[in-house]
BAFI-3210 file (N, C-alpha, C; in Angstrom, 3 decimals, decimal comma, padded with zeros to 6 digits):
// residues 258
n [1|2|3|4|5|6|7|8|9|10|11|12|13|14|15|16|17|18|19|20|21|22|23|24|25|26|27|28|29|30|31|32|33|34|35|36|37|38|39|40|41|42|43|44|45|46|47|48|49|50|51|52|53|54|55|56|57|58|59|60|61|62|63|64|65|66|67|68|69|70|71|72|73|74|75|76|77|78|79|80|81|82|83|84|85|86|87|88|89|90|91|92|93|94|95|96|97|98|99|100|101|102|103|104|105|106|107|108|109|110|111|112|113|114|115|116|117|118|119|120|121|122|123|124|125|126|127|128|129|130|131|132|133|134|135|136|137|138|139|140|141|142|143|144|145|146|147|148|149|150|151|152|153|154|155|156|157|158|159|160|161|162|163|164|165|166|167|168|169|170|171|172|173|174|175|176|177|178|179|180|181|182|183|184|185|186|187|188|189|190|191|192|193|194|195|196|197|198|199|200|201|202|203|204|205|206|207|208|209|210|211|212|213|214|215|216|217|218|219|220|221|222|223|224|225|226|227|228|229|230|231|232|233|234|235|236|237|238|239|240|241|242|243|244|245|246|247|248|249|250|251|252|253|254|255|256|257|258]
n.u [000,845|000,664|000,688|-000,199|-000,124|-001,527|-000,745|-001,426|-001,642|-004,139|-005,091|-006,983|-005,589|-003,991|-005,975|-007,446|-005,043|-004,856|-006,386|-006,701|-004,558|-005,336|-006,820|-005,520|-004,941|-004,512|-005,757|-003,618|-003,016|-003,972|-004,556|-003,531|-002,954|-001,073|001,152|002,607|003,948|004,649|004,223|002,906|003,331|001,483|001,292|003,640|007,082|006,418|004,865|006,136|007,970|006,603|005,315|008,176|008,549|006,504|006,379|009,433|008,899|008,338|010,337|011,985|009,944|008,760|008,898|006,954|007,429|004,726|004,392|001,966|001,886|003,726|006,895|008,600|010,867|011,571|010,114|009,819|007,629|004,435|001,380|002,174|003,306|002,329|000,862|002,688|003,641|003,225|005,065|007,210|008,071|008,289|011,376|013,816|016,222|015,473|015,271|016,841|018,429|017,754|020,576|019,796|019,890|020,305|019,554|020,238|019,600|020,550|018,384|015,870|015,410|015,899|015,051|016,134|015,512|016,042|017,584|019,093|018,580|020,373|019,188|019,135|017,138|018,887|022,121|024,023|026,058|027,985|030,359|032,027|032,499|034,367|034,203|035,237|037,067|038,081|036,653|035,427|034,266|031,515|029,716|027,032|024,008|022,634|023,239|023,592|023,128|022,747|021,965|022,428|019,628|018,655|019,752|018,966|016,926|016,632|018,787|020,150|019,663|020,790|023,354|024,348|026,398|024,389|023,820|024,276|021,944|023,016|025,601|027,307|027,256|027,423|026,987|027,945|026,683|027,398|024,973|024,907|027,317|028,931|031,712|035,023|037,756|038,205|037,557|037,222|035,526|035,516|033,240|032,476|030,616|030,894|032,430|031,338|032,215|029,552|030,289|030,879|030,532|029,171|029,383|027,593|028,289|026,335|026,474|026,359|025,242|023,473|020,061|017,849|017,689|016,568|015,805|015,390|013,481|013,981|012,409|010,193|009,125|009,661|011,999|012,160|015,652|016,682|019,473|022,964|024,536|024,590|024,182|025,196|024,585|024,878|023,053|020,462|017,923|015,209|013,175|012,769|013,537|012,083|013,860|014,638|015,161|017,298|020,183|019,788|017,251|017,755|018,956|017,210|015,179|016,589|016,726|014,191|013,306|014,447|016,334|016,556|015,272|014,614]
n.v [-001,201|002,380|004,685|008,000|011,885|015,260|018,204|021,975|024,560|027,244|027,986|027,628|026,394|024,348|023,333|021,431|019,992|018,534|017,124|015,752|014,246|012,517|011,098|009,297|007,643|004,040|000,907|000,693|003,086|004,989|007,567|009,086|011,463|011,274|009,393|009,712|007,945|009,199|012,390|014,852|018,076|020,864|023,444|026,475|027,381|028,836|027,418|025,139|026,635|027,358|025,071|023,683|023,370|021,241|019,607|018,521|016,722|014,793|011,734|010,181|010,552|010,483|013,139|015,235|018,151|019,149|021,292|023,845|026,687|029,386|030,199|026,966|025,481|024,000|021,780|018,965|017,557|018,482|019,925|018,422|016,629|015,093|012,188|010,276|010,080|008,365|006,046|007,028|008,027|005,630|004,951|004,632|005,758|008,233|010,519|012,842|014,079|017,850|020,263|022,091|025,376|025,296|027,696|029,383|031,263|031,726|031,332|030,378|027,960|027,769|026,900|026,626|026,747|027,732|030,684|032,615|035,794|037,986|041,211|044,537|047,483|049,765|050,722|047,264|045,660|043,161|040,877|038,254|034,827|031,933|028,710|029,144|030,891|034,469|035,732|038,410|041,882|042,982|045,413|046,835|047,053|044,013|040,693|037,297|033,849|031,383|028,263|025,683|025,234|027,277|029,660|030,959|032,016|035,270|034,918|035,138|037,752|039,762|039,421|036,946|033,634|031,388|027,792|024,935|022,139|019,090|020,249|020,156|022,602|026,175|029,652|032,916|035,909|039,300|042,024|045,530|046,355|048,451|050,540|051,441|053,945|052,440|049,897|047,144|045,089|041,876|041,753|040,017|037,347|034,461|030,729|028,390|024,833|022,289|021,626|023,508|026,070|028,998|032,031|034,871|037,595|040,131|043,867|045,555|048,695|047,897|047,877|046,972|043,478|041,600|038,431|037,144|034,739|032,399|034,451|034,401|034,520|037,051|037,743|038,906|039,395|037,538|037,208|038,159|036,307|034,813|031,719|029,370|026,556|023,353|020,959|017,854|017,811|015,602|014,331|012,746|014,203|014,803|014,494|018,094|018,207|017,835|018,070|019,119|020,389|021,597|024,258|024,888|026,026|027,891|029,680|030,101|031,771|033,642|034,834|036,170|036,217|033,601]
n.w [000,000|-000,787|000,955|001,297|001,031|-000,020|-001,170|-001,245|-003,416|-003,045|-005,719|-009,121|-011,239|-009,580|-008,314|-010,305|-011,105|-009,047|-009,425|-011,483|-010,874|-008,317|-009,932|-011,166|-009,469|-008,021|-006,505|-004,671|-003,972|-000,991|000,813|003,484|005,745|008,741|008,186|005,526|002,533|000,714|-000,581|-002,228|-003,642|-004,922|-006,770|-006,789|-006,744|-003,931|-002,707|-001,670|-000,483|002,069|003,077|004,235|007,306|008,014|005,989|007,029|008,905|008,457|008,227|006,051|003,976|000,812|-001,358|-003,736|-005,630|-007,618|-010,512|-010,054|-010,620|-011,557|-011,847|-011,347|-009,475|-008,305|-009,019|-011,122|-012,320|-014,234|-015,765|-018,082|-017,849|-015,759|-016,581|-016,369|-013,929|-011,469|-012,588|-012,665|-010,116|-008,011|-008,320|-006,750|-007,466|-008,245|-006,128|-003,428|-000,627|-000,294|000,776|003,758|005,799|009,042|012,119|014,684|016,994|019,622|021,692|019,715|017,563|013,926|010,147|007,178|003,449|001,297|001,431|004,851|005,547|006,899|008,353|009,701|011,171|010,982|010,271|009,438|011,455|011,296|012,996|011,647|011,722|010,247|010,863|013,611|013,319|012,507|010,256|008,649|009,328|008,751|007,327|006,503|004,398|004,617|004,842|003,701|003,346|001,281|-000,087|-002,410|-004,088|-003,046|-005,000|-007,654|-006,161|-004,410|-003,701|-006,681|-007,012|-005,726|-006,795|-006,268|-007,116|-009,198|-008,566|-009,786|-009,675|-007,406|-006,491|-003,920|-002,074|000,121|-000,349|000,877|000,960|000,253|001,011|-000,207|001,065|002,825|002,231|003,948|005,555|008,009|007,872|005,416|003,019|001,017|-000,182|-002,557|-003,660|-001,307|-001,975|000,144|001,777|002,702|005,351|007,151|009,815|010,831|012,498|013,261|014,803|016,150|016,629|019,504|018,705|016,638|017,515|016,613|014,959|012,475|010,795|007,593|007,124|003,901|002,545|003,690|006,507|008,988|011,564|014,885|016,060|018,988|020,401|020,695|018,921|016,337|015,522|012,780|010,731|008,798|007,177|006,474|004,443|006,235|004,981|001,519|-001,682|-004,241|-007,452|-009,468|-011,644|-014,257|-015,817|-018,540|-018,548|-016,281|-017,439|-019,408|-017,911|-017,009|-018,907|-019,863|-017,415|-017,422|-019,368|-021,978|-025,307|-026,200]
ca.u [000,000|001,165|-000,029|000,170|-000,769|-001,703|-000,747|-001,192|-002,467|-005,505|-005,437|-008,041|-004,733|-004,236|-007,011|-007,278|-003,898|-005,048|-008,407|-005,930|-003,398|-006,287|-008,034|-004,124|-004,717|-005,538|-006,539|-002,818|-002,931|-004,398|-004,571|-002,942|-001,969|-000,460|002,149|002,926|005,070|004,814|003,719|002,462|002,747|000,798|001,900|004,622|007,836|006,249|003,893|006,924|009,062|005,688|005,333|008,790|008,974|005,683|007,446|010,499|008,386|007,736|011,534|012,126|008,902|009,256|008,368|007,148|006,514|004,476|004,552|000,536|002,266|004,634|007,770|008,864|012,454|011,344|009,217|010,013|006,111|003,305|000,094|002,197|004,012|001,657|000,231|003,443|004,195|003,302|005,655|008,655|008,383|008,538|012,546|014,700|017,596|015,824|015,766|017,948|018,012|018,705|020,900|019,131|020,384|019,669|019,782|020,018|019,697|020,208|016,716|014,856|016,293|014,994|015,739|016,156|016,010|016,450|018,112|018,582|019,197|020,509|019,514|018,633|016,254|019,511|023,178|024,057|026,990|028,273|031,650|031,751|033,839|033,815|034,714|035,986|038,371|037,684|036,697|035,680|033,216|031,008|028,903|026,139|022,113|022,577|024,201|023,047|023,463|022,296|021,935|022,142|018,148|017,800|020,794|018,373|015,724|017,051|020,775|020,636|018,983|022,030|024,502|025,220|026,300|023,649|024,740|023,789|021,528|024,185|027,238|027,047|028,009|026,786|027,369|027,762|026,397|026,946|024,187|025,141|028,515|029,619|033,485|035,683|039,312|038,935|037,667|036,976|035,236|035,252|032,701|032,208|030,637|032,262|031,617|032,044|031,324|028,437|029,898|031,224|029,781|029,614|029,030|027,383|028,044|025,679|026,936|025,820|024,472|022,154|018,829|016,555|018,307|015,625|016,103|014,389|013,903|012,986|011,796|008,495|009,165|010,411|011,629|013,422|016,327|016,472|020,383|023,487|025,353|023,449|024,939|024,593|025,049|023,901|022,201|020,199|016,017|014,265|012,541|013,914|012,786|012,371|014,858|013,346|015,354|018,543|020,923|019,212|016,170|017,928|019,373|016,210|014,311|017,138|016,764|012,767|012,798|015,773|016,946|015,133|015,321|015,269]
ca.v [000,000|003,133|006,148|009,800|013,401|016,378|019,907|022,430|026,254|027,697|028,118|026,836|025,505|023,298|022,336|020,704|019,045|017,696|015,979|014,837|013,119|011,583|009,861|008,137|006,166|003,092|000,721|000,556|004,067|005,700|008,988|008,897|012,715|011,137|008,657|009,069|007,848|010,093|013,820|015,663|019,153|021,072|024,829|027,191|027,051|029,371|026,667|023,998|026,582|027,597|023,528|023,302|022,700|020,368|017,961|017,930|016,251|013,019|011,370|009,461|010,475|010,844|014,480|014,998|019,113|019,501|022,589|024,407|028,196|029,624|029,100|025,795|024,887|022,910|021,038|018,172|017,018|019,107|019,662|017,956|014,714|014,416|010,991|009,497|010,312|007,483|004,921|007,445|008,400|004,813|004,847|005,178|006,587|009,813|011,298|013,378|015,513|018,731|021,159|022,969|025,952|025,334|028,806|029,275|032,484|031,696|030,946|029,694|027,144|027,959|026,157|027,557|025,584|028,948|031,670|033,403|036,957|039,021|042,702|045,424|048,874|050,481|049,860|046,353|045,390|041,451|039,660|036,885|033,526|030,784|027,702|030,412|031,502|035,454|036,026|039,715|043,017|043,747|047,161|047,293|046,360|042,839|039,130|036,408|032,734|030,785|027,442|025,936|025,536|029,420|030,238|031,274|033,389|036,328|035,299|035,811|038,877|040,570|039,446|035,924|032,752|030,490|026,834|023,602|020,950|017,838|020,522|020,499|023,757|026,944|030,824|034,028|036,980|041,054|043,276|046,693|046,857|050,127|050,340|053,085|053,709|051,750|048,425|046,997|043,684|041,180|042,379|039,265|035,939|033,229|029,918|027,160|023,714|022,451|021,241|024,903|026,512|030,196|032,777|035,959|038,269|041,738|044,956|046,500|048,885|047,220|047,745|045,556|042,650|040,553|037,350|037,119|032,879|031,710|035,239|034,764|034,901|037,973|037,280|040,068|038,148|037,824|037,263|038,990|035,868|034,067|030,444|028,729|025,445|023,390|019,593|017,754|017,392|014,281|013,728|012,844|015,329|014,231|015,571|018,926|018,312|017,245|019,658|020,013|020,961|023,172|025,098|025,261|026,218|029,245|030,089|030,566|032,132|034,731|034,917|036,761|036,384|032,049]
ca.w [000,000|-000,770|001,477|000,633|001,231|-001,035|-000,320|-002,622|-003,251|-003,516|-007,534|-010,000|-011,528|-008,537|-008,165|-011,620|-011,013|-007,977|-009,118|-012,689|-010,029|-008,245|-010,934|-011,576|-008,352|-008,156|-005,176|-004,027|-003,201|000,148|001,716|004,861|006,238|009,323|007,656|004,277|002,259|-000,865|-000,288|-003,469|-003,370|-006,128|-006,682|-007,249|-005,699|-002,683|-002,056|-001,168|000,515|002,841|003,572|004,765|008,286|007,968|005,532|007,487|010,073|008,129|008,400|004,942|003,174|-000,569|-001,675|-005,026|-006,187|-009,078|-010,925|-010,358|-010,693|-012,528|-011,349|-010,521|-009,776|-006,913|-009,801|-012,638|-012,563|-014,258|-016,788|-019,771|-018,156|-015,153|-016,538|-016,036|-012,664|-010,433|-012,741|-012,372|-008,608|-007,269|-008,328|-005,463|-007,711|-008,716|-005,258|-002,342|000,422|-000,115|002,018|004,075|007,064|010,422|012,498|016,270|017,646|021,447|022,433|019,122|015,786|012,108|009,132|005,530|002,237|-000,014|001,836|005,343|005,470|008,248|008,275|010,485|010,776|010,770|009,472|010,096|011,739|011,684|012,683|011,298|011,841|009,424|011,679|014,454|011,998|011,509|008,587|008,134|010,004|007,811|007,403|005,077|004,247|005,233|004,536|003,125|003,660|000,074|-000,651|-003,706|-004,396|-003,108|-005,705|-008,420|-005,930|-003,861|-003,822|-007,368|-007,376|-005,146|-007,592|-006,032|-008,369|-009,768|-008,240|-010,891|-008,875|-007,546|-006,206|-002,793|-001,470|-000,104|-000,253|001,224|000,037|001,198|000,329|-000,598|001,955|002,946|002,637|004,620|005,635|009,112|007,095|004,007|002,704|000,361|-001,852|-003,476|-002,912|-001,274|-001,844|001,072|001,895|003,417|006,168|007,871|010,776|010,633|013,696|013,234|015,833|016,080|017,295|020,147|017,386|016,450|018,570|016,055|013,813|011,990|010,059|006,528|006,344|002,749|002,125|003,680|007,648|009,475|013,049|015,378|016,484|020,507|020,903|019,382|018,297|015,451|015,137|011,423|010,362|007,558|007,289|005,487|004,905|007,011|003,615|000,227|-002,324|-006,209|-008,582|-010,141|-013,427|-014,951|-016,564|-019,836|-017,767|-015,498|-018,530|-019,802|-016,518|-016,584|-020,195|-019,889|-016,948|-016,714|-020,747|-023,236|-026,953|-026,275]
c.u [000,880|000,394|000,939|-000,625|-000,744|-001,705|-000,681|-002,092|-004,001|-006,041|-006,165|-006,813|-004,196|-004,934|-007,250|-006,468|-004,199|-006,089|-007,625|-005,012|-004,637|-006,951|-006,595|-003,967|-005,392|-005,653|-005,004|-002,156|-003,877|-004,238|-004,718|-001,780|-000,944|001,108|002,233|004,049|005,554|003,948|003,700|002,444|002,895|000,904|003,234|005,906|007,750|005,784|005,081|007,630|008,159|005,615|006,600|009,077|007,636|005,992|008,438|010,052|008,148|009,142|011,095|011,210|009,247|008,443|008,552|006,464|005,787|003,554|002,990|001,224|003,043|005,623|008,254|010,383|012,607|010,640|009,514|008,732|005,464|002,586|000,907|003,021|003,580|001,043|001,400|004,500|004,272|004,006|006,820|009,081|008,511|010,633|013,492|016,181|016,684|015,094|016,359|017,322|018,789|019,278|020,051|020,123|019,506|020,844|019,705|020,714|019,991|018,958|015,777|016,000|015,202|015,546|014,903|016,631|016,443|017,610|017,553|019,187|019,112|020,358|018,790|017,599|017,460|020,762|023,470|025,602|027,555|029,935|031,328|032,896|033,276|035,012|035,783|036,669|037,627|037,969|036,751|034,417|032,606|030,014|028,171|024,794|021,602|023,317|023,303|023,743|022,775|022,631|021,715|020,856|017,735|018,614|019,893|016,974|016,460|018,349|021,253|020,328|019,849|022,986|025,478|025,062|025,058|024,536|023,956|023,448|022,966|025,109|026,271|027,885|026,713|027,278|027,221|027,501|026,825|026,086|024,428|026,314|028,885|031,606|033,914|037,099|039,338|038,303|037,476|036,828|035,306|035,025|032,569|031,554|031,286|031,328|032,274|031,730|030,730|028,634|030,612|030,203|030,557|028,671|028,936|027,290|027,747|026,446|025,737|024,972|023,509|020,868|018,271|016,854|017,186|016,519|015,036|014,674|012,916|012,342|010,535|008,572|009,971|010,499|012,392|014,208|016,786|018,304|021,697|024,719|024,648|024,477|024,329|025,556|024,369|023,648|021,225|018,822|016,422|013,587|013,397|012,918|013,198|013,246|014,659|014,000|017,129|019,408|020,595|017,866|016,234|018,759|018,124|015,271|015,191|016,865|014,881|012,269|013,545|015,944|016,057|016,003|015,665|013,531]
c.v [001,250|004,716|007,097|010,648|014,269|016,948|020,811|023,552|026,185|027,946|026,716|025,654|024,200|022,694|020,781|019,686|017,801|016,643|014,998|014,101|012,218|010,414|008,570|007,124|005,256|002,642|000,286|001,936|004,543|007,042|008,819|010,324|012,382|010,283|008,681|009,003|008,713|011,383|014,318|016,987|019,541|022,693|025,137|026,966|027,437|028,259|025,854|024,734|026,851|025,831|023,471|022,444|021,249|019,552|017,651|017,057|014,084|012,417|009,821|009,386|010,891|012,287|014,865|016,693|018,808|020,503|023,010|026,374|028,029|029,307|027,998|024,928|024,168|021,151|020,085|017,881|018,843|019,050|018,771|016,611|014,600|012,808|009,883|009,284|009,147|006,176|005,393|007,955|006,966|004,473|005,646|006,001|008,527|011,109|011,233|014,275|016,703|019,393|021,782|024,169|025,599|026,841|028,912|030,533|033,058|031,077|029,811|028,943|027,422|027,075|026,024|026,080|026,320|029,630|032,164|034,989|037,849|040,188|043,408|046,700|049,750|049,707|048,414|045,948|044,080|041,512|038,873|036,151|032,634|029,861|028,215|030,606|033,220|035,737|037,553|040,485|043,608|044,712|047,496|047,447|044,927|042,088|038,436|035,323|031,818|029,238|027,056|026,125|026,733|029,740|030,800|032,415|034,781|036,095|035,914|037,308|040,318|040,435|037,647|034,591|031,895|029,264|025,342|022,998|019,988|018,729|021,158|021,677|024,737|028,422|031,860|034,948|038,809|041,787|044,228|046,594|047,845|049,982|052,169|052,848|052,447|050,253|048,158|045,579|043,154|041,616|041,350|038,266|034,937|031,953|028,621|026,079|023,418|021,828|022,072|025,143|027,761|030,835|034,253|036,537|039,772|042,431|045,699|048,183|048,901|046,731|046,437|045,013|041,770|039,621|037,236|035,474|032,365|032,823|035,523|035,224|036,101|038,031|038,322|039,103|038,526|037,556|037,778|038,121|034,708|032,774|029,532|027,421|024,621|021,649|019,073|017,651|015,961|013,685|013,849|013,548|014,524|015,084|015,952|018,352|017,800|018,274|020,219|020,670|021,703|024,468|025,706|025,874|027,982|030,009|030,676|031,213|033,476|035,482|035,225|036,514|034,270|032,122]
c.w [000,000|-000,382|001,281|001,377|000,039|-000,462|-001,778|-002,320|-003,145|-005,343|-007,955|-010,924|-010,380|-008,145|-008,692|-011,731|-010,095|-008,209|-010,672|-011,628|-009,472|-008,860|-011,454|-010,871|-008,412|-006,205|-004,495|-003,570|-002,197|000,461|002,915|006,005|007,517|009,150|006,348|003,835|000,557|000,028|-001,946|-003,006|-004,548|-005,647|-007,611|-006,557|-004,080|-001,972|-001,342|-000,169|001,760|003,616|004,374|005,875|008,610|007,438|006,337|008,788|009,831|007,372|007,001|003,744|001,581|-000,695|-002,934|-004,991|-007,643|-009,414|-010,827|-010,108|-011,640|-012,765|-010,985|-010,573|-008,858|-008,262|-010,848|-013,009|-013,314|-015,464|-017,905|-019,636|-016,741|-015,326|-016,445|-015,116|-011,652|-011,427|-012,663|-011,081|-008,018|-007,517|-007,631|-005,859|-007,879|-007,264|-004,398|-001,808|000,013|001,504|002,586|005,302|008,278|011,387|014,242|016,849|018,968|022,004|020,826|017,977|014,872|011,209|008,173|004,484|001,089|000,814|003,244|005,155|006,740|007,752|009,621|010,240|009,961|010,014|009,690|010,097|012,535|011,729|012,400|011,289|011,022|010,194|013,044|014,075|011,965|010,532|008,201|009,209|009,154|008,088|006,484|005,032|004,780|004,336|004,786|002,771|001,981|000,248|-002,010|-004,563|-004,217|-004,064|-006,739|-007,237|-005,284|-003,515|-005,346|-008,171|-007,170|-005,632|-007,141|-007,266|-008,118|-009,265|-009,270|-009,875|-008,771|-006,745|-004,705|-002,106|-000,777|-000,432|000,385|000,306|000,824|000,258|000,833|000,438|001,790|003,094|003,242|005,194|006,961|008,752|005,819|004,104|001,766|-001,205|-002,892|-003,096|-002,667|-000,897|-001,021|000,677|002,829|004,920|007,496|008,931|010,497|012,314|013,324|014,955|015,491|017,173|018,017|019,504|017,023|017,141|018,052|014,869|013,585|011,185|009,100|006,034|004,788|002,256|002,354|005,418|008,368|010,629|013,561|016,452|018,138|020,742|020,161|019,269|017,917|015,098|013,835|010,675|009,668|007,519|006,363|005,665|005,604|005,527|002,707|-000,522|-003,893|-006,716|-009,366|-011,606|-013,363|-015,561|-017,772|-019,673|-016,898|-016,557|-018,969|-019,092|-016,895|-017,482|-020,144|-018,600|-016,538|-018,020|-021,503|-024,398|-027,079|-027,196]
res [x|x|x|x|x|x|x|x|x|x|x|x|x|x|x|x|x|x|x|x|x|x|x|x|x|x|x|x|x|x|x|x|x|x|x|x|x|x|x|x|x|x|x|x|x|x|x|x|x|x|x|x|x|x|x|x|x|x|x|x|x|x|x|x|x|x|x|x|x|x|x|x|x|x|x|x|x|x|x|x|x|x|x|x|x|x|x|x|x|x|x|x|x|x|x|x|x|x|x|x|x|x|x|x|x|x|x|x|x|x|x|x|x|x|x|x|x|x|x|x|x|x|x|x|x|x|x|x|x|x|x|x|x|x|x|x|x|x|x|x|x|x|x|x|x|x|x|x|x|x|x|x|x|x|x|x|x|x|x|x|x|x|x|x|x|x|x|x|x|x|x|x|x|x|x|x|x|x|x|x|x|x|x|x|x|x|x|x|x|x|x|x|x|x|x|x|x|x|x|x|x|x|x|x|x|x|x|x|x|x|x|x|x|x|x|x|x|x|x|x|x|x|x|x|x|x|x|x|x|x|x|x|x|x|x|x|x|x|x|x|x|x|x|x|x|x|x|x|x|x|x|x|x|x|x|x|x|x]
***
């Protein structure tokens, strides 16, 4: 028996998807929100990164997006090779966990599958250690933590690299840095591996430092040394595409004149 869940927007396009996946089951599928072993989610990429911490709850579950928005780089499924979904999701080669951040502020843990971003009301002012190593004091708009699945939303919007599905890494980012005679930064992205620990420490400075997780949550952060370290989902996630499908994903959604 193979139990499942459906999650998925509010769109008339989701809907649709949802009642075309349905009619694909037969009598060796179930609907089972407390144990499943497949998760469907039907949407955009918001919809999957909004699910987050609710999938990460169901330890080995397969997690299949498929595309009901626009975007979908979370997505290999949708309207035009939906009918041959449930004979290519039972193969244990074509998924992984991705990276994700796990965040710990003193008092609470978060954990990012796109991007977090440190900023403040006012200037923002981080040390930072990569593996207590200092690294650099930076002085700007904020910093930004990327993974490779956020590498295409708001890392690459600040100028950070695009990372190909498969390369396990992640990146730093500085937005807008202020340079002046008594420091100077970087100014570029740097790209680690995933298995670093980094230490933001806030300046006294800084009355009110928020954390922007995934671009949708905004938390005001309660201690002024933000600890970040990186791990993997509880669930395995399908693999959105292949490299002639993440070319093509970039090409129709970034590249004009294709």
């Amino acid at each position: 028996m193979n139990n499942y869940l459906i999650i998925l927007s509010d769109s008339s396009k989701s809907q649709k998807i949802k009642a075309k996946l349905e009619s694909l089951f037969d009598s060796t599928w179930k609907s089972n929100p407390k144990k499943p072993d497949y998760i469907f989610i039907i949407g955009g990429d918001g919809t999957f990164l909004k699910s987050l911490n609710k999938l990460n709850k169901f330890k080995n579950a397969r997690v299949i997006p498929i595309n009901g928005g626009t975007i979908g780089f979370y997505s290999y499924f949708n309207t035009k090779n939906i009918n041959s979904i449930l004979k290519n999701i039972t193969n244990e080669e074509k998924y992984f966990k991705p990276i994700v951040i796990n965040l710990f502020d003193g008092l609470r843990k978060y954990i990012s599958i796109n991007e977090i971003l440190i900023t403040s009301t006012k200037t923002l002012e981080l040390d930072i250690k990569i593996n207590n190593i200092k690294y650099e004091k930076f002085v700007g708009t904020g910093f930004m933590i990327s993974t490779p699945t956020g590498s295409t939303g708001r890392n690459k919007s600040i100028g950070g690299a695009v990372i190909f599905p498969g390369i396990d890494v992640i990146q730093l980012i500085e937005v807008e840095p202020i340079s002046q005679k008594k420091f100077n930064t970087l100014k570029s992205p740097v790209i680690l591996r995933n298995d670093c620990n980094i230490k933001a420490s806030v300046s006294s400075n800084n009355k009110q430092t928020f954390l922007v997780i995934d671009g949708d949550t905004v938390l005001d952060v309660n201690k002024k040394i933000i600890d970040i370290g990186f791990d993997r989902t509880n669930f395995f996630l399908y693999k959105p595409c292949n490299t002639k499908s993440y070319i093509s994903k970039l090409r129709e959604t970034y590249i004009s004149g294709v």
